[in-house]
N, C-alpha and C positions, 0 to 999 in steps of 0.2 A: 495190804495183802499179807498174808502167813505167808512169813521166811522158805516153812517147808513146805508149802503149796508146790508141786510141780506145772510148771504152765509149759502148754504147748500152742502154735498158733498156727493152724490150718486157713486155706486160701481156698474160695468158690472154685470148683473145675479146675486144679490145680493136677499138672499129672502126677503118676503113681511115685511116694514118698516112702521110706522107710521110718518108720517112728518107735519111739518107745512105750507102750502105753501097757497099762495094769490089765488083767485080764475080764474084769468087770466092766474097763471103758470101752475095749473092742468089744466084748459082744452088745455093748450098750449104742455102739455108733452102727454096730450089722442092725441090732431088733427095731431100731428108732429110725432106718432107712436115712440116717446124718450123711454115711459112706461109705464105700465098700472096703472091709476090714479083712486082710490073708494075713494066716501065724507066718513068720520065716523062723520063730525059733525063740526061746526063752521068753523076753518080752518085748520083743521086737514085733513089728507088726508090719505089712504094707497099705500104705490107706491111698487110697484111689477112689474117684467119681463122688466127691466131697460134693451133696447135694442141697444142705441147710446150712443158712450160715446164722451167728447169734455164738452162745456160750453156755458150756454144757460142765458141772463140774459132777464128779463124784470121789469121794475119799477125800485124798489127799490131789487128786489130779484135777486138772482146771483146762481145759480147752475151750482157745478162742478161735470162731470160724468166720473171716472177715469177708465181704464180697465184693466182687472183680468192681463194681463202680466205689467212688466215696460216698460214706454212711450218710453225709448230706443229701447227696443225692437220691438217695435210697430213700432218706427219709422223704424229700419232698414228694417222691412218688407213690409212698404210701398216702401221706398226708390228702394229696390230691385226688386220690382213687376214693382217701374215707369218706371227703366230703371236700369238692372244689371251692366251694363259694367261701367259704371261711380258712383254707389252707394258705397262707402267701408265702415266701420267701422272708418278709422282716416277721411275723408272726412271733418264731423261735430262737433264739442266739443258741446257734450250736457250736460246739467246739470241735472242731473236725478231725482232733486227736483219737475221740473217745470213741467206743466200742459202744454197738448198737446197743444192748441195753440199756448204760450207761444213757445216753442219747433221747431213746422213750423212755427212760425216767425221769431225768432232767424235763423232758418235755409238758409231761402228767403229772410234775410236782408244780411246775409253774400255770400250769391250767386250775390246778385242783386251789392253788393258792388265789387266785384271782376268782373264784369262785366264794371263798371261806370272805373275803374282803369284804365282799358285796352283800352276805350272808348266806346261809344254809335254809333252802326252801322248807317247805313244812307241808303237808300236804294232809286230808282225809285218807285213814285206814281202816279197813274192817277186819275187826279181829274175832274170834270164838276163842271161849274162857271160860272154868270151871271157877264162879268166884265166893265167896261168905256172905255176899248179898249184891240184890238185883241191880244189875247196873244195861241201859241197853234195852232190849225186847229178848225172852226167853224162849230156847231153843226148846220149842217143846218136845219135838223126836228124840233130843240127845238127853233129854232132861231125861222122858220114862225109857231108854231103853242104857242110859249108864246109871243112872240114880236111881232107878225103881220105886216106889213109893217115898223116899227122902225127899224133901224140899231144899233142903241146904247140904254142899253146894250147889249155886245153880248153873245152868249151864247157858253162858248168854251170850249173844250176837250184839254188839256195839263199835261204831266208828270213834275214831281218835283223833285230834288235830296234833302231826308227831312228824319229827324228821326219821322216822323208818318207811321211807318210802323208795321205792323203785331205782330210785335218780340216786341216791346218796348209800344205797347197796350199792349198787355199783361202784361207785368212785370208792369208799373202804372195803371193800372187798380185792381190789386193785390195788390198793396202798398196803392191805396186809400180807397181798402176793409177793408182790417186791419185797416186802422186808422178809419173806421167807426163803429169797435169792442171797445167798452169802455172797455173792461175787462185785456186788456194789459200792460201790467207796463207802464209809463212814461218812463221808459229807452229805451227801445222798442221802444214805439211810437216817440221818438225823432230820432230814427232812422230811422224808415218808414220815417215820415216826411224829414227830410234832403236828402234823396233818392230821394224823389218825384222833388228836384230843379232841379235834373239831365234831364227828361224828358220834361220839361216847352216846349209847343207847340205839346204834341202829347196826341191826344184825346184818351176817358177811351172807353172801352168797354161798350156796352150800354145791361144793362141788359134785361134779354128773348131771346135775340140771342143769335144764335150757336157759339162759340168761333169757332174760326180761326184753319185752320188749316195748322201748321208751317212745310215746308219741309225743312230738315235739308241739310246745303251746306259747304265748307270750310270757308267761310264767316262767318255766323252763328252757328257753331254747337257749339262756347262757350255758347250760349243763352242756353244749352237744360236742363243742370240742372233746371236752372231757370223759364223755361218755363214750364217744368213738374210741379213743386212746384206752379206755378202760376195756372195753370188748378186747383189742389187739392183746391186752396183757393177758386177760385172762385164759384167752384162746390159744394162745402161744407159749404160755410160760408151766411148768412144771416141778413137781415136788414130790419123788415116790420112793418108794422105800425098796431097794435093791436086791439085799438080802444080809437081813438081821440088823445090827444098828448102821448101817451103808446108805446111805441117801443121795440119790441123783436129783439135782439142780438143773433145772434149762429155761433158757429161753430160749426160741427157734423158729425161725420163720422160712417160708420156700418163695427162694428169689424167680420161681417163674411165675409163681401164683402173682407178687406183686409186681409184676413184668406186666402181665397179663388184664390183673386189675385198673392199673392205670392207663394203657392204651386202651379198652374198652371204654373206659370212662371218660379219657381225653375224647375219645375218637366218636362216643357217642352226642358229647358238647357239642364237639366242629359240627356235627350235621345237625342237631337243632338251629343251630345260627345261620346254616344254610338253608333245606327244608326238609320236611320229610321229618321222620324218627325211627329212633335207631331202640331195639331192644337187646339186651344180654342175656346171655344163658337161654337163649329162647328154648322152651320142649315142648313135646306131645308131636313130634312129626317122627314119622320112622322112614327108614331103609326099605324094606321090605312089605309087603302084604300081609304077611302073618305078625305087622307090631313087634319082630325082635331087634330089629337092629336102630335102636336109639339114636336119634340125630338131634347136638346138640352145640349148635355152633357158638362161639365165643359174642360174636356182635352180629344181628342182622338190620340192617340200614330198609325201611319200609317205606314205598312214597304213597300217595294216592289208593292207590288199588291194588298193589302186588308187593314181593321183595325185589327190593330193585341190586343188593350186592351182600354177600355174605364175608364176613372177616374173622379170624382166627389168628389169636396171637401166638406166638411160640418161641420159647427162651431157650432155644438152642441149634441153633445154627452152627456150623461150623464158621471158620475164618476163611476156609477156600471159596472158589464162585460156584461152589455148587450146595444146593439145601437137601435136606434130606426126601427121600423118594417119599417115605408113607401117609408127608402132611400133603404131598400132592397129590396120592390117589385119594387120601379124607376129602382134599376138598372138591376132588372132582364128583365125589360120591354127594356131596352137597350141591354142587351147580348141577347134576343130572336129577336129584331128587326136587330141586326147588325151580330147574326150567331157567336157569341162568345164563348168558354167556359168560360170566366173568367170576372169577373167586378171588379174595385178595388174603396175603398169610404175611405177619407182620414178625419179623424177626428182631433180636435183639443187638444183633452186628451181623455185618456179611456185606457183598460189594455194592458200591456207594446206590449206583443206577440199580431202577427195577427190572427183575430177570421176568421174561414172562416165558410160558408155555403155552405154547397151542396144541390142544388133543387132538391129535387123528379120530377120526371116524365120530368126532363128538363136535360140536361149535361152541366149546366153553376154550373155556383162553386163563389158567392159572397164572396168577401176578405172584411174587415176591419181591418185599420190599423189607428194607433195613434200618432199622431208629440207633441213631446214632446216642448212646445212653452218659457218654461224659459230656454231651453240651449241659449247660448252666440251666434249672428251668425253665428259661423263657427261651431258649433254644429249643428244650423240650416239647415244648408246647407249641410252637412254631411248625414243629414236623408235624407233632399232632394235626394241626390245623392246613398246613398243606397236603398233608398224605390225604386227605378227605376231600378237600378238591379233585385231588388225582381219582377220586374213588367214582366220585360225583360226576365227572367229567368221561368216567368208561360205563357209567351206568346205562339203564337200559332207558329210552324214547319212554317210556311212563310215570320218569321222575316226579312230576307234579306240574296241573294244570299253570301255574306261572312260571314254568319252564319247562312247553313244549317239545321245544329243539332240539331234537339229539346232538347231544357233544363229541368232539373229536377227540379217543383218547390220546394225551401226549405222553404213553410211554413210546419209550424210543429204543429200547434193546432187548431184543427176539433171542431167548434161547432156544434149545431141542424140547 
């Protein structure tokens, strides 16, 4: 690290701090929604509602934004969200010192290397090319209407057996991101870089485009670790130009999002293994008769015939026993539009037992429940798996023909 790097170390939800920071980094933490930034005065600043955590540098300043669980943790929950079946616990040696980039780099340098071992796939491409002789089948449209009566060059359509394919854009494309993050150890970066010879002739992904999208085959499906890890880098990491030679650095990610991703995707596992299926993100159902008010719940669990329970996860809860009122009118807007009794809203801390509410004038019954986020993954996963029995167990008599019986819910504490 430069001696005159200034580092600052901001904390997720930490409260309101006084800081020192350059007047480029505050308006860059207000425009990037990282945190809310008030002047007190010369460059003093107060930074409050710290909402991204990861590391943002520009200039000479360098802030790191660590979050409330350990990056291990954090990590295995991304890990888990990107893709279960291949995520485990021994998978990665992480060092629990290091700061989340550090972390997925370390992570997508050991992927990408165990990839280059085994070899770099090769794959059919079809390219279009103006060339000094026919190679291919010729493009006749492009021929008369950029050549005009010219024969040479021609303009030809031909496939190629080449590693510029889809899979290995991605993965250097990744590797050139990282090394466009100054904030990286040398150690590190000497590995990106050593990585990147393995690719020589396959072009980067050109940023604003939509990355690619990889269909997994016996061919490729060692790529998927690595191609998942390479989606997160590119999605989340940045490099713009501030104003005039001034360069902002980041990588950043939103700890509700991946709060969010992995209890849907925990929680959508447990109920395969039980029955029924569960969809994410479900749409095309509205609020209203006139189609404006978008209804768009986080997980809906579906048995047989109907939705048998809706769940929505939510990364912000307070510490006291009470959640916030407007996830409870969302979901009751959802048990009334979908003919529920029950809605379940899964928070990130908050009191141990589930709070339930019962609606006046309505027979829906709002559940709030708590995942305890410092247990060890298989703690994790444990609530995952039990919170789905609780869900299982309050759902509605049309769970599925091999299980008729209506179940007795066993929450046990009634709130207002």
């Amino acid at each position: 690290m430069d001696r005159s790097m200034r580092q600052l170390e901001l904390f997720e939800g930490s409260p309101p701090k006084q800081h020192t920071l350059s007047n480029d980094m505050a308006s860059t933490l207000n425009r990037m929604r990282i945190a809310t930034v008030t002047p007190v005065g010369g460059e003093q600043w107060t930074v409050s509602n710290v909402r991204k955590i990861g590391v943002i540098r520009i200039g000479d300043q360098q802030i790191l934004i660590r979050p409330k669980v350990p990056v291990s943790r954090l990590f295995f929950m991304m890990q888990y969200a990107l893709h279960p079946k291949f995520w485990r616990d021994e998978e990665i040696q992480l060092d629990t010192d290091q700061d989340l980039l550090s972390v997925m780099a370390v992570a997508f340098l050991q992927q990408v290397s165990k990839i280059r071992q085994n070899g770099i796939i090769q794959g059919y491409e079809t390219f279009n090319d103006a060339l000094p002789m026919m190679r291919g089948r010729l493009d006749i449209a492009a021929q008369i209407s950029r050549r005009g009566g010219l024969a040479l060059p021609a303009e030809v359509v031909y496939d190629e057996f080449t590693t510029d394919v889809p899979e290995n854009r991605m993965l250097v494309s990744a590797l050139h991101r990282l090394l466009k993050l100054p904030m990286l150890d040398p150690g590190i970066r000497a590995g990106l870089r050593k990585l990147t010879q393995s690719f020589v002739g396959v072009k980067l992904h050109i940023p604003g485009q939509e990355l690619p999208t990889i269909r997994y085959t016996r061919i490729n499906s060692r790529y998927r670790q690595a191609i998942l890890l390479s989606e997160v880098i590119l999605r989340n990491s940045s490099v713009e130009q501030v104003k005039g030679q001034l360069t902002a650095s980041a990588f950043l990610l939103d700890m509700w999002r991946i709060f969010e991703d992995f209890v849907t995707v925990a929680l959508a596992d447990s109920f395969a293994a039980i029955d029924g299926k569960a969809t994410r993100q479900e749409t095309g159902t509205f609020l209203d008769k006139g189609a404006k008010l978008a209804l768009r719940p986080d997980l809906v669990w579906h048995g047989s015939k109907q939705r048998l329970a809706i769940i929505d996860a939510k990364y912000k809860a307070s510490d006291s026993a009470n959640y916030p009122n407007a996830d409870i009118y969302q979901m009751l807007a959802y048990c009334v539009r979908f003919g529920l009794d029950a809605g379940h809203l899964i928070y990130a801390r908050g009191p141990e037992d589930v709070l339930s509410h019962d609606v006046i004038g309505h027979q829906s019954t709002v559940h709030c429940h708590a995942v305890d986020l410092s247990q060890p993954p298989s703690g994790l996963l444990k609530q995952m798996s039990n919170l789905a029995s609780l869900i299982v167990d309050s759902g509605s008599q049309e769970f599925t023909a091999s299980n008729p019986a209506p179940r007795t819910p066993r929450f046990n504490n009634t709130g207002s």
